[in-house]
HTML snippet that shows the backbone in 3Dmol.js (N, CA, C, O; Angstrom):
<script src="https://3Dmol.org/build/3Dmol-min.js"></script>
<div id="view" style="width:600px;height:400px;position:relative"></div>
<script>
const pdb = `
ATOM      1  N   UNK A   1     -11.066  13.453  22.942  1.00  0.00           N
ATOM      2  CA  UNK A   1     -10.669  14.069  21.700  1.00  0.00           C
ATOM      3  C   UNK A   1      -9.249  13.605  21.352  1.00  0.00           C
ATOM      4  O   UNK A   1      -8.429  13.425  22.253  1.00  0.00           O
ATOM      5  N   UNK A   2      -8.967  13.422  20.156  1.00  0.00           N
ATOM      6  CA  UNK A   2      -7.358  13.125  19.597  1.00  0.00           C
ATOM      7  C   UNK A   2      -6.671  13.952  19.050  1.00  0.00           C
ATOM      8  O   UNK A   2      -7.104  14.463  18.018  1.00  0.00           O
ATOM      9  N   UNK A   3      -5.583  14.284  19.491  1.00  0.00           N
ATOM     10  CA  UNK A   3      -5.047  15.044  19.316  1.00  0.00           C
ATOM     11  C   UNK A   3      -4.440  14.792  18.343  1.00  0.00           C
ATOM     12  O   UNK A   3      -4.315  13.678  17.836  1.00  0.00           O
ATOM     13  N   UNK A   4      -3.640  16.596  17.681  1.00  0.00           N
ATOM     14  CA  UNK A   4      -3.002  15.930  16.122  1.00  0.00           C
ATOM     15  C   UNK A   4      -1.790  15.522  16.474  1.00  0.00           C
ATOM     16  O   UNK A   4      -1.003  15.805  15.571  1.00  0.00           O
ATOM     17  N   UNK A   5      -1.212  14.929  17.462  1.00  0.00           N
ATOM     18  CA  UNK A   5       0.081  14.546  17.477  1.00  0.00           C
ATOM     19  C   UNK A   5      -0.056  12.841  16.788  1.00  0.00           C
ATOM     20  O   UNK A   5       0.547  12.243  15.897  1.00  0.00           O
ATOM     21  N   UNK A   6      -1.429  12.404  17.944  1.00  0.00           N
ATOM     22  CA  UNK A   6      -2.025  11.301  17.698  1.00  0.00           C
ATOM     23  C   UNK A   6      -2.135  10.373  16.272  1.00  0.00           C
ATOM     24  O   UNK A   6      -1.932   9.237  15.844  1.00  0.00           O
ATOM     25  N   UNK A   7      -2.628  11.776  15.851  1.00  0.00           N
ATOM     26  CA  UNK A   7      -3.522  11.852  14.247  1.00  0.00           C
ATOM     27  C   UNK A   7      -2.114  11.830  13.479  1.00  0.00           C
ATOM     28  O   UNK A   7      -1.743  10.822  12.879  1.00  0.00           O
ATOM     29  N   UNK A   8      -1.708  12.460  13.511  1.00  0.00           N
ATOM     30  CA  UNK A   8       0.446  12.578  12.365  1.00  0.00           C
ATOM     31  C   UNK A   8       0.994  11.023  12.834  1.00  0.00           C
ATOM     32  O   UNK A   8       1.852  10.456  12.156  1.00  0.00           O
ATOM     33  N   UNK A   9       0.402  10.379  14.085  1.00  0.00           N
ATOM     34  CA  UNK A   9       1.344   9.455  14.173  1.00  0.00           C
ATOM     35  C   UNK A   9       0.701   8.064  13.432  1.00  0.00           C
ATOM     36  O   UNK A   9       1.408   7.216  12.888  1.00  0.00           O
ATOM     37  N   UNK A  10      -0.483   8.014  13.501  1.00  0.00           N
ATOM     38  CA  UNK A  10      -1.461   7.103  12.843  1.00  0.00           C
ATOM     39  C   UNK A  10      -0.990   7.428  11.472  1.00  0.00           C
ATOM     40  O   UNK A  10      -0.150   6.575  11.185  1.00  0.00           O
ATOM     41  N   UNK A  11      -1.069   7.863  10.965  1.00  0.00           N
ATOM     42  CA  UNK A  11      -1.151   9.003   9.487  1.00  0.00           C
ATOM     43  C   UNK A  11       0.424   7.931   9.268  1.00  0.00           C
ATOM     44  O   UNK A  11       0.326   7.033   8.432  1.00  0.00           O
ATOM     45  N   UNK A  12       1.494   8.046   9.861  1.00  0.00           N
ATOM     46  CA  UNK A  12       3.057   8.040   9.671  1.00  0.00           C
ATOM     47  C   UNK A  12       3.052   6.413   9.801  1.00  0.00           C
ATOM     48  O   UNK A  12       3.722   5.965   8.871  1.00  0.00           O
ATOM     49  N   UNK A  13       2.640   5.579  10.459  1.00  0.00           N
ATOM     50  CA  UNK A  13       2.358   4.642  10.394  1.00  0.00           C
ATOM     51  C   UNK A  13       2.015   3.861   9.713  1.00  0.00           C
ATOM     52  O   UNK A  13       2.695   2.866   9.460  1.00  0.00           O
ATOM     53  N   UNK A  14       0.406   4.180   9.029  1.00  0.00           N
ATOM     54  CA  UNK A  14      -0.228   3.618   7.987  1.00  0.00           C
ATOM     55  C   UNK A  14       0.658   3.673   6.946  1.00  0.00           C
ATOM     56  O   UNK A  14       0.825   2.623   6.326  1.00  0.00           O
ATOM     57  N   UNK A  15       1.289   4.680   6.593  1.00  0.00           N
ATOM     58  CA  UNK A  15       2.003   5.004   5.081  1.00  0.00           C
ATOM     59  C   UNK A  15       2.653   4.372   5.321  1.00  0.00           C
ATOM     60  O   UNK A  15       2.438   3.435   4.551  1.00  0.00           O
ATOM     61  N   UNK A  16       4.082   3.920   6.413  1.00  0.00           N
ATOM     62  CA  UNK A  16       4.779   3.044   6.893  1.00  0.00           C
ATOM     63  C   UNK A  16       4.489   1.801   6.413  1.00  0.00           C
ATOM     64  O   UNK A  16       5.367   1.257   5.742  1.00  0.00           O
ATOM     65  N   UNK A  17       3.707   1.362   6.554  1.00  0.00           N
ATOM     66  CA  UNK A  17       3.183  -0.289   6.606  1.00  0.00           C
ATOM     67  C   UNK A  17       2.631  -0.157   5.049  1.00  0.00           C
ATOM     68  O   UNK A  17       2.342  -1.292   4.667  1.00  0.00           O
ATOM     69  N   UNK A  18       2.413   0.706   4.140  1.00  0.00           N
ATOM     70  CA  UNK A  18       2.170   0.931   2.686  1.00  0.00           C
ATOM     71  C   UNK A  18       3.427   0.326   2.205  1.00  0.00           C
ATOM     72  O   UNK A  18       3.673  -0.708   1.584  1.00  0.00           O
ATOM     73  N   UNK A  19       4.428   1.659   2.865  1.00  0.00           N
ATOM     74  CA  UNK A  19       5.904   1.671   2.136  1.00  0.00           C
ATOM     75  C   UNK A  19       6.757   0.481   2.438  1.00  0.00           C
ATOM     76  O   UNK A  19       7.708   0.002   1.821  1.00  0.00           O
ATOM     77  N   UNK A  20       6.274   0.192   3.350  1.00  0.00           N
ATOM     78  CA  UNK A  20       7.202  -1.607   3.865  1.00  0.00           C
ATOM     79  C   UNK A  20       6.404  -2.506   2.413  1.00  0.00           C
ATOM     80  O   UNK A  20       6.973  -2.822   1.368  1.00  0.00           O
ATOM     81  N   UNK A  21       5.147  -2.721   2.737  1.00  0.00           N
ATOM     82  CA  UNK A  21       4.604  -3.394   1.830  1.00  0.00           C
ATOM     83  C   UNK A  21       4.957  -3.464   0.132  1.00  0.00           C
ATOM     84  O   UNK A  21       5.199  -4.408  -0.619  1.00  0.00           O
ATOM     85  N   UNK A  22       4.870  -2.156  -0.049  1.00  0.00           N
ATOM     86  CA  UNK A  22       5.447  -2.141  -1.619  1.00  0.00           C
ATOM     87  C   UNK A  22       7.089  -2.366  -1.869  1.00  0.00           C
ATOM     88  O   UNK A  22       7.640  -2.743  -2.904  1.00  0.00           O
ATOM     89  N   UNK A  23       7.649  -2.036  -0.669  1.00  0.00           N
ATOM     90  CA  UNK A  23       9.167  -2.624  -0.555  1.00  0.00           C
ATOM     91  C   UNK A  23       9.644  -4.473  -0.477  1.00  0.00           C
ATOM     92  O   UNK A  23      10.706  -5.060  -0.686  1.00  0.00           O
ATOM     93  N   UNK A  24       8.497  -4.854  -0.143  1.00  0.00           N
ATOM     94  CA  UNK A  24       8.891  -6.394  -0.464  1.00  0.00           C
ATOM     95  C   UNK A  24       8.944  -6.927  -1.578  1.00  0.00           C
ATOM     96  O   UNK A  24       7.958  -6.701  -2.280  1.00  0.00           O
ATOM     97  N   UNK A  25      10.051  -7.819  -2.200  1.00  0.00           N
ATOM     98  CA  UNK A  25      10.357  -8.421  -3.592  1.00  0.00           C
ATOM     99  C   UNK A  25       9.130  -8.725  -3.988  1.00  0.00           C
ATOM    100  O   UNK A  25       8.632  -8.055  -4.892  1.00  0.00           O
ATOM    101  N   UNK A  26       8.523  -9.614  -3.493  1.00  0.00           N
ATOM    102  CA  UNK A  26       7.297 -10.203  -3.919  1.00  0.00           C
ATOM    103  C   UNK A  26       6.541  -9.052  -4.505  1.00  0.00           C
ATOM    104  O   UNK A  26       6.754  -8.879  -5.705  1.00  0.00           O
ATOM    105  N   UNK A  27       5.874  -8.391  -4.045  1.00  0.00           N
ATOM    106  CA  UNK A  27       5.629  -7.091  -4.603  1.00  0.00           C
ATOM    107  C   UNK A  27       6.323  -6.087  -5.906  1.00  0.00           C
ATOM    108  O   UNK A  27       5.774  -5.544  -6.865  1.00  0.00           O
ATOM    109  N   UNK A  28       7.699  -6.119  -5.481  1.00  0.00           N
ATOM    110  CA  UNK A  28       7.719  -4.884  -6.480  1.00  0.00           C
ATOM    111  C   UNK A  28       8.095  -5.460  -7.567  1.00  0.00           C
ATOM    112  O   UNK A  28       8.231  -4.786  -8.588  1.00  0.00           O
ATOM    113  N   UNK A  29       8.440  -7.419  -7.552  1.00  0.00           N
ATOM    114  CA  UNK A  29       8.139  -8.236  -8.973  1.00  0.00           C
ATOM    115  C   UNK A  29       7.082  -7.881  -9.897  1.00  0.00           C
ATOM    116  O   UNK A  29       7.066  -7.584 -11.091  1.00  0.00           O
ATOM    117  N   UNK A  30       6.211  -7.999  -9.001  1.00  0.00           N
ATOM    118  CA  UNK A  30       4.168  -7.726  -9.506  1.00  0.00           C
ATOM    119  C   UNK A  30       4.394  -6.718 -10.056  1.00  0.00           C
ATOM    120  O   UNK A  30       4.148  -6.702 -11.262  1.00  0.00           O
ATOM    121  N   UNK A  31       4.984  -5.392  -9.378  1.00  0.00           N
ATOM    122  CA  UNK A  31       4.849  -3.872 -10.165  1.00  0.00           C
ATOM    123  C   UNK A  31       5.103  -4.112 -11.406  1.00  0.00           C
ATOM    124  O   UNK A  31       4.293  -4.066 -12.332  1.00  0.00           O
ATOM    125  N   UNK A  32       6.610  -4.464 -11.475  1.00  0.00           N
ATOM    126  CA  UNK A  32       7.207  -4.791 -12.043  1.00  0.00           C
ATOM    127  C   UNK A  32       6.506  -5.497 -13.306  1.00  0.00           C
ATOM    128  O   UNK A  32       6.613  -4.870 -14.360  1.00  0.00           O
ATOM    129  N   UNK A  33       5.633  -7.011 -13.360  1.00  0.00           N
ATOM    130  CA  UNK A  33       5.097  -7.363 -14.453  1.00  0.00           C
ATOM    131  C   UNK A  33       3.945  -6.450 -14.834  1.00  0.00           C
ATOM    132  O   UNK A  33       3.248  -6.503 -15.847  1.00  0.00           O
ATOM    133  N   UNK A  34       3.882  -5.531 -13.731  1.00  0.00           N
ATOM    134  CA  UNK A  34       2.330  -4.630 -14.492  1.00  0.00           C
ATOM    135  C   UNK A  34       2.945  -3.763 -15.273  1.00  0.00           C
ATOM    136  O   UNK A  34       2.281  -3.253 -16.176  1.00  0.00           O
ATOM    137  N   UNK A  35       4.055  -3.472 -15.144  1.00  0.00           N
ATOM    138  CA  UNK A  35       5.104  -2.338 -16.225  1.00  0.00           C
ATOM    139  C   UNK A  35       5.039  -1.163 -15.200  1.00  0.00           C
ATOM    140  O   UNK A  35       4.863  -0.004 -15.576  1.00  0.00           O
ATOM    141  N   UNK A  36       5.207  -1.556 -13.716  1.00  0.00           N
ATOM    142  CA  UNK A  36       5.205  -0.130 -12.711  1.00  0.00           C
ATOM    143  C   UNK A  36       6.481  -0.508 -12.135  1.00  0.00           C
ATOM    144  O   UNK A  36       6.760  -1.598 -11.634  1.00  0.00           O
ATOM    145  N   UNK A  37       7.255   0.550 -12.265  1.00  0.00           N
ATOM    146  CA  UNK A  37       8.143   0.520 -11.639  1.00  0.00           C
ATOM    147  C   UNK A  37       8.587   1.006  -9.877  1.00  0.00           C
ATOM    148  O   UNK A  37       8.709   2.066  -9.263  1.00  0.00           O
ATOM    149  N   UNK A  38       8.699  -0.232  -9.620  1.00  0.00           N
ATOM    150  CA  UNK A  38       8.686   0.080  -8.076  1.00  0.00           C
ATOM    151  C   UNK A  38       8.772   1.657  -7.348  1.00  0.00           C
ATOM    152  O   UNK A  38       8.069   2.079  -6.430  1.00  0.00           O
ATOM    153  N   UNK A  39       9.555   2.161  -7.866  1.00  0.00           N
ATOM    154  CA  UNK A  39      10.357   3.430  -7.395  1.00  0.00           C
ATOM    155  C   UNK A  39       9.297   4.570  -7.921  1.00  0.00           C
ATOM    156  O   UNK A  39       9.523   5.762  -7.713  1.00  0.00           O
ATOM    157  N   UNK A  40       8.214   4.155  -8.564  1.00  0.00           N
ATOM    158  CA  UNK A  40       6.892   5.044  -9.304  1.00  0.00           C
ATOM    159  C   UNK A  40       6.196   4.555  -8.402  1.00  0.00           C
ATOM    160  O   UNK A  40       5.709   5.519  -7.811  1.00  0.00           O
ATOM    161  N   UNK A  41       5.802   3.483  -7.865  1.00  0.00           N
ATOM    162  CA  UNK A  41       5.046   3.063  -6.569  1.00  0.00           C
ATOM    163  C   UNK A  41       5.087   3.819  -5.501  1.00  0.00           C
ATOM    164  O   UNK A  41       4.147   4.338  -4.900  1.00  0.00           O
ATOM    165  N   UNK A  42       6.476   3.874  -5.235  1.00  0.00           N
ATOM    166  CA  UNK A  42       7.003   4.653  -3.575  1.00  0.00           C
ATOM    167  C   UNK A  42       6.097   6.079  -3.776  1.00  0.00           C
ATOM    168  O   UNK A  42       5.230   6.611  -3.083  1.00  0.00           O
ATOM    169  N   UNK A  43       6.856   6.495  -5.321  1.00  0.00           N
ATOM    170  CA  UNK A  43       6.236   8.178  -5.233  1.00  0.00           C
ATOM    171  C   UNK A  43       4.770   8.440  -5.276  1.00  0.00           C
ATOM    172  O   UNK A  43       4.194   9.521  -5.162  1.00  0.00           O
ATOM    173  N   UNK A  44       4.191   7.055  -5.493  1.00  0.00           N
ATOM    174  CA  UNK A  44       2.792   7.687  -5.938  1.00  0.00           C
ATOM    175  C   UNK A  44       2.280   7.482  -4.442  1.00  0.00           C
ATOM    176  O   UNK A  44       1.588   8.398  -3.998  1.00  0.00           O
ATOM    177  N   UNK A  45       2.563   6.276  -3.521  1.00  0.00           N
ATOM    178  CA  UNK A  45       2.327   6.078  -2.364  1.00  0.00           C
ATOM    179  C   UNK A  45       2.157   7.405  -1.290  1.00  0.00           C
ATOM    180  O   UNK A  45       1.328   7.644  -0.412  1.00  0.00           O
ATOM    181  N   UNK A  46       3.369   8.156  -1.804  1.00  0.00           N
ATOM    182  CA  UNK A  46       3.877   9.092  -0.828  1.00  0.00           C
ATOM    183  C   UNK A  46       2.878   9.953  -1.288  1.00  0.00           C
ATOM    184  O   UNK A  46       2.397  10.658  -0.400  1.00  0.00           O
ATOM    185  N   UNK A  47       2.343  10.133  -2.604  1.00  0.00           N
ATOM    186  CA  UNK A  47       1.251  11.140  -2.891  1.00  0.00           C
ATOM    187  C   UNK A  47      -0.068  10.979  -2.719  1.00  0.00           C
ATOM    188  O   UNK A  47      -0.955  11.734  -3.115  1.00  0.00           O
ATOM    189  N   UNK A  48      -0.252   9.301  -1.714  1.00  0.00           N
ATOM    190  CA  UNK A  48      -1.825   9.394  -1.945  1.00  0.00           C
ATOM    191  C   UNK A  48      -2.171  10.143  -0.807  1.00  0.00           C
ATOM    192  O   UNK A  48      -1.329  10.706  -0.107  1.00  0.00           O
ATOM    193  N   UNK A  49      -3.634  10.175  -0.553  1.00  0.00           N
ATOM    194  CA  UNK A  49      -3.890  11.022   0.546  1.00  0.00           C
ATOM    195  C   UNK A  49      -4.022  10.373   1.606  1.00  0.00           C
ATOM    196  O   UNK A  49      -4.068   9.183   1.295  1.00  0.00           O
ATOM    197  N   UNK A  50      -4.163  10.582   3.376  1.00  0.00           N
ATOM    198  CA  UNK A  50      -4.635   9.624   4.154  1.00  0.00           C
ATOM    199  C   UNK A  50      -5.515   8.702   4.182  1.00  0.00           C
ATOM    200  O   UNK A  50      -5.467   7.633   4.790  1.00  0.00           O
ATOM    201  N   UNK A  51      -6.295   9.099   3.547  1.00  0.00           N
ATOM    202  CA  UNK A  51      -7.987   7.926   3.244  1.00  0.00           C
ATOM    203  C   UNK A  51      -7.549   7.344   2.517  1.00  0.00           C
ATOM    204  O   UNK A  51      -8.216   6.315   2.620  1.00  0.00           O
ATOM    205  N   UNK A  52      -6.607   7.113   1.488  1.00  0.00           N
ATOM    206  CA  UNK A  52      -5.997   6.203   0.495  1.00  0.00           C
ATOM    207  C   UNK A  52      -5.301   5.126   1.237  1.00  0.00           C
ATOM    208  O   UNK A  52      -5.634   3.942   1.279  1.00  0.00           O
ATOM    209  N   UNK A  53      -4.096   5.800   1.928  1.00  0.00           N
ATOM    210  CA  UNK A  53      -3.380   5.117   2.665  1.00  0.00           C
ATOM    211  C   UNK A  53      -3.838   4.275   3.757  1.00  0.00           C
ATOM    212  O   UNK A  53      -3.486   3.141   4.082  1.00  0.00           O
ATOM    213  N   UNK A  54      -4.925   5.280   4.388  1.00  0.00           N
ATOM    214  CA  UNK A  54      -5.320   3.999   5.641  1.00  0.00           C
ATOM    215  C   UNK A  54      -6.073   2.737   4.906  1.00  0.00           C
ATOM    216  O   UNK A  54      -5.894   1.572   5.260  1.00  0.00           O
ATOM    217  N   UNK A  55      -7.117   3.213   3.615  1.00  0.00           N
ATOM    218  CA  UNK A  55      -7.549   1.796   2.707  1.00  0.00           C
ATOM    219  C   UNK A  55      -6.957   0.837   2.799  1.00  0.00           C
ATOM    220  O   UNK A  55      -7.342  -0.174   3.386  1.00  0.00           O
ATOM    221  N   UNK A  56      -5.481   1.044   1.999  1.00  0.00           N
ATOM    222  CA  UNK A  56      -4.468   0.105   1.301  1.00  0.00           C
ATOM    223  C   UNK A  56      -3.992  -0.127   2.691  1.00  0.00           C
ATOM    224  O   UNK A  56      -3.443  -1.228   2.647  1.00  0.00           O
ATOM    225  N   UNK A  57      -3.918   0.328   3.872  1.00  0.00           N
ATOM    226  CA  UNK A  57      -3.283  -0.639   5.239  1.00  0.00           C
ATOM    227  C   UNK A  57      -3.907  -1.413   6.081  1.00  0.00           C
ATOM    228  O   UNK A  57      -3.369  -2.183   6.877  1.00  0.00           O
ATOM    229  N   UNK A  58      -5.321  -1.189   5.898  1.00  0.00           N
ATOM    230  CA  UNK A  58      -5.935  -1.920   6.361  1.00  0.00           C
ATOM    231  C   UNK A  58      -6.280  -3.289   5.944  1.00  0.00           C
ATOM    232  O   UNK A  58      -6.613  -4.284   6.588  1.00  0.00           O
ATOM    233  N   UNK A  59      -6.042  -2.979   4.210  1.00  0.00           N
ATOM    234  CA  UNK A  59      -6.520  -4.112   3.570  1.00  0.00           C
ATOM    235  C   UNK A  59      -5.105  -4.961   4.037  1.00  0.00           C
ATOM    236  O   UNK A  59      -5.311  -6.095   4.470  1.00  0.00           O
ATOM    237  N   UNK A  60      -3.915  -4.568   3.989  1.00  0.00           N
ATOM    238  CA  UNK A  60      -2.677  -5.030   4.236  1.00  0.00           C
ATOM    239  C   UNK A  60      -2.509  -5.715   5.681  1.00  0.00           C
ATOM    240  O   UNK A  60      -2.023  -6.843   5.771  1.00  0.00           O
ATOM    241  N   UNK A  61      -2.828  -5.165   6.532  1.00  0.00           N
ATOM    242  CA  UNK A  61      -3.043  -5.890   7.966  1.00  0.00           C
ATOM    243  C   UNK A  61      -4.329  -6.632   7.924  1.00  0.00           C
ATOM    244  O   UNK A  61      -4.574  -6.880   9.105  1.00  0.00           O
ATOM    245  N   UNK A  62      -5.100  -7.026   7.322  1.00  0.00           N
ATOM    246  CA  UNK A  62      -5.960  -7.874   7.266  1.00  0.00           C
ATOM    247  C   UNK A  62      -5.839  -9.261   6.223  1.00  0.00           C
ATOM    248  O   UNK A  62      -6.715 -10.121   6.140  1.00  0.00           O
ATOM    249  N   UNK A  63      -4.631  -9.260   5.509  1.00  0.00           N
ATOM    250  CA  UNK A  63      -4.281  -9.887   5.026  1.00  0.00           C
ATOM    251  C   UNK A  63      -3.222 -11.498   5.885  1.00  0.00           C
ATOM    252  O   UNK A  63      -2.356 -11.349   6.747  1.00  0.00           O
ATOM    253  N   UNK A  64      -3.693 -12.917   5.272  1.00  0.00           N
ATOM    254  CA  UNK A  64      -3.704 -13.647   6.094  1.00  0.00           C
ATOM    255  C   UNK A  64      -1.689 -13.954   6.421  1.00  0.00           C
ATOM    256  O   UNK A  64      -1.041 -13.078   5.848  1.00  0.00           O
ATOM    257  N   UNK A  65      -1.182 -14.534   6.854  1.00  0.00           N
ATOM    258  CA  UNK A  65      -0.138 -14.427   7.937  1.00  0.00           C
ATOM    259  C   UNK A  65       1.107 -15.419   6.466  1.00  0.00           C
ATOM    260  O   UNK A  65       2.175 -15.128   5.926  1.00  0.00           O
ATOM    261  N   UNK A  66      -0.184 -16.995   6.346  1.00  0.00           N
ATOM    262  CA  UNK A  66       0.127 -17.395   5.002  1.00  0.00           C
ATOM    263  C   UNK A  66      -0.003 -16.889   3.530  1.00  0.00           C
ATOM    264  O   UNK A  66      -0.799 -16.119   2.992  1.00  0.00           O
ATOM    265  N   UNK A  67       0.791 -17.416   3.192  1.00  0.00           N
ATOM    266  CA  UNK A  67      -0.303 -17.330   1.305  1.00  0.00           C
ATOM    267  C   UNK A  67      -0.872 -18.206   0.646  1.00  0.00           C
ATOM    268  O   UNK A  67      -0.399 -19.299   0.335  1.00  0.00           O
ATOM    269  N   UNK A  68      -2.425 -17.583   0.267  1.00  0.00           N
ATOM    270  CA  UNK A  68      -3.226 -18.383  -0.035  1.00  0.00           C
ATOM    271  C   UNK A  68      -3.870 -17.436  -1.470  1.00  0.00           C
ATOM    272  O   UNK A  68      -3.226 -16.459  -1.852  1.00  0.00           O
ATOM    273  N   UNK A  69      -5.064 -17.807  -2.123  1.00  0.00           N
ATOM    274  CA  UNK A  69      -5.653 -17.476  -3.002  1.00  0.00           C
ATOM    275  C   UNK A  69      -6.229 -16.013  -2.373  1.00  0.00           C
ATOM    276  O   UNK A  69      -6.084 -14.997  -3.053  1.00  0.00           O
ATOM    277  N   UNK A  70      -6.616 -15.971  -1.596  1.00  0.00           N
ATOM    278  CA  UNK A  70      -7.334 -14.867  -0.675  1.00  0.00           C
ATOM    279  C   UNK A  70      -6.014 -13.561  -0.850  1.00  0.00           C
ATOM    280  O   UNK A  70      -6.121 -12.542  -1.531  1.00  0.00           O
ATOM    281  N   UNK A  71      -4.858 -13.962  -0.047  1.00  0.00           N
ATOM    282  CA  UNK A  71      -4.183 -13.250   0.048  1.00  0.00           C
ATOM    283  C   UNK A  71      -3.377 -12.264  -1.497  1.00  0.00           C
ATOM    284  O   UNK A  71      -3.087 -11.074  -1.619  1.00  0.00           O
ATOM    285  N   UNK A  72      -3.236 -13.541  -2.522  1.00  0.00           N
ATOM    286  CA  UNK A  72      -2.682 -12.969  -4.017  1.00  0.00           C
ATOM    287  C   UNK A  72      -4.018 -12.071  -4.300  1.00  0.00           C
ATOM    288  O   UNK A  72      -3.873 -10.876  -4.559  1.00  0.00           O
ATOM    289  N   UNK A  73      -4.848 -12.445  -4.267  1.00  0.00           N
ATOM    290  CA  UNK A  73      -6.193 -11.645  -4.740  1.00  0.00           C
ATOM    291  C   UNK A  73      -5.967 -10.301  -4.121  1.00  0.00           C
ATOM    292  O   UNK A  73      -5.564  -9.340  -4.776  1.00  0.00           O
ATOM    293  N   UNK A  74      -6.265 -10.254  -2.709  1.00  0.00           N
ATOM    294  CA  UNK A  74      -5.813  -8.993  -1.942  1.00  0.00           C
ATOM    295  C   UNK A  74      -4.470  -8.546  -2.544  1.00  0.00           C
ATOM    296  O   UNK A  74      -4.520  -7.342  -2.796  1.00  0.00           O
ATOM    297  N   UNK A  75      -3.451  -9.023  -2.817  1.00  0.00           N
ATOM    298  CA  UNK A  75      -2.202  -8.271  -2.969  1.00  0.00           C
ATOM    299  C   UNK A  75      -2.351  -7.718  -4.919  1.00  0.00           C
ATOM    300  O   UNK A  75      -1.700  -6.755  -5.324  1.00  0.00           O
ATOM    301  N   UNK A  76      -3.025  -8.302  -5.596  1.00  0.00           N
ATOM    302  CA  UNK A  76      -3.552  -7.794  -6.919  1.00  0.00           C
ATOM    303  C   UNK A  76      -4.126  -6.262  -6.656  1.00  0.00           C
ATOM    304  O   UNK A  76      -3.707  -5.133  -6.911  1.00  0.00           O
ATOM    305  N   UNK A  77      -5.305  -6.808  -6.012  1.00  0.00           N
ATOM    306  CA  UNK A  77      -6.010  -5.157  -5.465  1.00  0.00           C
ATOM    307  C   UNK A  77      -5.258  -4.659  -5.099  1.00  0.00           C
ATOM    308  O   UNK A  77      -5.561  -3.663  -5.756  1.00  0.00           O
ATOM    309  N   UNK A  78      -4.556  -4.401  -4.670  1.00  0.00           N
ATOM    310  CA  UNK A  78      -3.548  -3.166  -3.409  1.00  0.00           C
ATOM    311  C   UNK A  78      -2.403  -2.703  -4.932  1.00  0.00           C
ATOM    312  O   UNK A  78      -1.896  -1.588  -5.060  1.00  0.00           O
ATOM    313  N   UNK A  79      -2.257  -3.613  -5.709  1.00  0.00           N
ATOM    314  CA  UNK A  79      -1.440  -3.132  -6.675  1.00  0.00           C
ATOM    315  C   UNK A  79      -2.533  -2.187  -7.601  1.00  0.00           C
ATOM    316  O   UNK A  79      -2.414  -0.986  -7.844  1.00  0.00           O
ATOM    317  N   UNK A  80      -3.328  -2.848  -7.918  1.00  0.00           N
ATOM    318  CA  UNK A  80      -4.106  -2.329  -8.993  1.00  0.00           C
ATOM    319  C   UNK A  80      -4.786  -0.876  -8.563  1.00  0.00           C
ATOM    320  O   UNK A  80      -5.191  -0.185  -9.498  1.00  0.00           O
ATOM    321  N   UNK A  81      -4.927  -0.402  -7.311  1.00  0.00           N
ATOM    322  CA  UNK A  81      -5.141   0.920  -6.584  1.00  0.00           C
ATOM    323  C   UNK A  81      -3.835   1.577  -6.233  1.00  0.00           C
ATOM    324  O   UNK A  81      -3.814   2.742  -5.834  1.00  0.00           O
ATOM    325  N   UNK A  82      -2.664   0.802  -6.381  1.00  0.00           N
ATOM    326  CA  UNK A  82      -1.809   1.460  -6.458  1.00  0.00           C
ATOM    327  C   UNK A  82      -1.504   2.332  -8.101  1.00  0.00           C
ATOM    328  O   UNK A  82      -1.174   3.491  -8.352  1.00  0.00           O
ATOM    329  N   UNK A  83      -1.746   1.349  -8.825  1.00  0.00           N
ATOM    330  CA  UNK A  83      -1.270   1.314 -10.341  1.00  0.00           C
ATOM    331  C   UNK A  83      -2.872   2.779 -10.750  1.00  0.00           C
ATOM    332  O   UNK A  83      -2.590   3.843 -11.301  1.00  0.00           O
ATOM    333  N   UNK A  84      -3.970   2.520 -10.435  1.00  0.00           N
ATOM    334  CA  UNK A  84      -4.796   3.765 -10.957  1.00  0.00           C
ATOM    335  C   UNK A  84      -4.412   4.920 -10.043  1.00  0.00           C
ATOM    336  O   UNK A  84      -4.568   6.065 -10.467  1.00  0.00           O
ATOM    337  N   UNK A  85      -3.902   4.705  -8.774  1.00  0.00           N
ATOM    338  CA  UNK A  85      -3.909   6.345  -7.973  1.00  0.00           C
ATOM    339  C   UNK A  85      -2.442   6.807  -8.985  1.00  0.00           C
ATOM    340  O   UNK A  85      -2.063   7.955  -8.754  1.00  0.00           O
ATOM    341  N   UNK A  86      -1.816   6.220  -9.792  1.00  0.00           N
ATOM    342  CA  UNK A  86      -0.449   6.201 -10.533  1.00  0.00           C
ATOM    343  C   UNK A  86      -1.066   7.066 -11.936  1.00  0.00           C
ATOM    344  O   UNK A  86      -0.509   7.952 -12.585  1.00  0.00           O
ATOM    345  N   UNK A  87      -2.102   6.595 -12.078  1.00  0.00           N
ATOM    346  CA  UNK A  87      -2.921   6.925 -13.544  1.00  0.00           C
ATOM    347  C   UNK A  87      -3.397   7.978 -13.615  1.00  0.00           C
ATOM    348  O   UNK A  87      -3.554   8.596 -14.669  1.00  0.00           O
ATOM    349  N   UNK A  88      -3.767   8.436 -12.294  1.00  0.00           N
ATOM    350  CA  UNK A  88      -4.878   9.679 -12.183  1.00  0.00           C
ATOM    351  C   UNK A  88      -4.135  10.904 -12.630  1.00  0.00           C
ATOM    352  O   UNK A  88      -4.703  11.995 -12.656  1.00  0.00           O
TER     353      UNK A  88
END
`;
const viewer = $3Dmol.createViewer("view");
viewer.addModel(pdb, "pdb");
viewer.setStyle({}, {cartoon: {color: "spectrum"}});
viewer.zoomTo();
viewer.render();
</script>
């Protein structure tokens, strides 16, 4: 069984690796041309729920090491679920 210390630390993590992610230039340029302002990113980040967050980190750690077509595609999506959980 896992305990919730376990569970808060997974949880603190994932969002971690969200909030790093949307903190890189490259990124909060993109917000940026979608008309999101980075700092509306952070807050909406901080408001999604865990099942949101582990989504968007998984897709993020599965993302390749280079950049390639694969990877901008993936980093579109991760904005564009950022930009509707922003909408809702």
């Amino acid at each position: 069984m896992i305990g919730t210390d376990q569970v808060a630390t997974t949880s603190s993590v994932e969002r971690g690796t969200v909030m790093n992610f949307v903190n890189r230039t490259d990124v909060a340029g993109q917000l940026q041309v979608l008309g999101l302002d980075p700092a509306t990113a952070k807050d909406r980040v901080a408001a999604m729920t865990d099942q949101e967050v582990r989504m968007l980190a998984g897709q993020i750690n599965s993302l390749p090491a280079g950049a390639d077509s694969t990877g901008i595609i993936l980093l579109i999506l991760i904005i564009a679920v950022i930009w509707w959980v922003w909408k809702r």
